[in-house]
N, C-alpha and C positions, 0 to 999 in steps of 0.2 A: 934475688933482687940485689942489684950491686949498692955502693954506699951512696952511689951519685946521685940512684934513682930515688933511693931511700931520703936524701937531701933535699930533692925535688920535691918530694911528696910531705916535706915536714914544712916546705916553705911557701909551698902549696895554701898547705891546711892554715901556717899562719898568715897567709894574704885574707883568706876566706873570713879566718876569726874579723883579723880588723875589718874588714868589707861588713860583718853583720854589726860588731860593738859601732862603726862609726853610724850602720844605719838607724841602732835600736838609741843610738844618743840623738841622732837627726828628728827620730818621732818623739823623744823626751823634749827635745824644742819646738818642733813643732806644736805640742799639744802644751805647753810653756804659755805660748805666744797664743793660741787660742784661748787658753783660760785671761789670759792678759786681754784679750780683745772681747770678750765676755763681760768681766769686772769691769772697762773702762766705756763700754754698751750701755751696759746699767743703771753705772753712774750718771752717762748723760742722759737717758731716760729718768731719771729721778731728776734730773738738772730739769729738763724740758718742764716733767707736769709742776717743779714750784714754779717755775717761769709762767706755766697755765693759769695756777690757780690765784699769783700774783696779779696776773693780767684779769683775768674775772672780775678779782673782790676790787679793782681799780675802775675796772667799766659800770659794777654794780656802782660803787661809792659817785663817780662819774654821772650816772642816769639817775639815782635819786636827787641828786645835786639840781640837775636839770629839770627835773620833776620839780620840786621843790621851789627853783626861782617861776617856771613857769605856771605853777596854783598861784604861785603871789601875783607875778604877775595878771593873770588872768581876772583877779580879786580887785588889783587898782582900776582895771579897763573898766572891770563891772562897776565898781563904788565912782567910776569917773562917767562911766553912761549914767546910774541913775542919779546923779547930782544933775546932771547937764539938760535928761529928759525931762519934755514939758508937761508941768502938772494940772493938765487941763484935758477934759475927753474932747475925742474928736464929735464935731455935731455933725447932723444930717445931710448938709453938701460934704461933707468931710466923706463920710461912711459911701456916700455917693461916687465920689470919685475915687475914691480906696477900691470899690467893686468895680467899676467899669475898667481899671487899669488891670485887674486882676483878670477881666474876663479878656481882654487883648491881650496881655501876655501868656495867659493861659492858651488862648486862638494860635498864635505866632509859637508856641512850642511846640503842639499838637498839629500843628501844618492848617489848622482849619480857614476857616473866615475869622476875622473879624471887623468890627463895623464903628 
């Protein structure tokens, strides 16, 4: 082998070397930037569930709030109907016309007659 070829073959070998160090540093960032996109994955997944459990314990606090004005309210309506309702029983034309209206609307829902 002459020296020329011997030259070739040395320059050869060091093209190939750099060709693999640049590719075996290409997979060292490669796999860099993965563990980087892993870690910053994560993070916004822990970001989302307090963003979750913020948003929960604010619709809980929210709905009992609502619950809350709405028993009261429901309390004035009542203590405002039995203030208002009249303290006297219905008599016997009363009771009379209380059932005949009942049996015609009862009629008129049911499809029947009524009279």
């Amino acid at each position: 082998m002459s020296g020329e070829e011997r030259l070739q073959q040395v320059q050869a070998a060091g093209a190939v070397q750099e060709i693999l160090e640049a590719e075996a540093e290409i997979r060292r960032k490669i796999e860099s930037c993965k563990e980087a996109v892993q870690d910053e994955l994560a993070a916004e997944q822990e970001r989302a569930r307090r963003m979750d459990r913020r948003t929960s314990e604010r619709l809980s606090r929210i709905h009992a709030s609502c619950e809350h004005k709405l028993a009261e309210r429901a309390d004035q309506l009542r203590a405002s109907a039995e203030r208002s309702a009249p303290l006297t029983e219905p008599d016997e034309a009363d009771r009379a016309r209380l059932s005949a209206a009942v049996t015609v609307l009862a009629a008129r829902l049911t499809g029947g007659e009524h009279g």
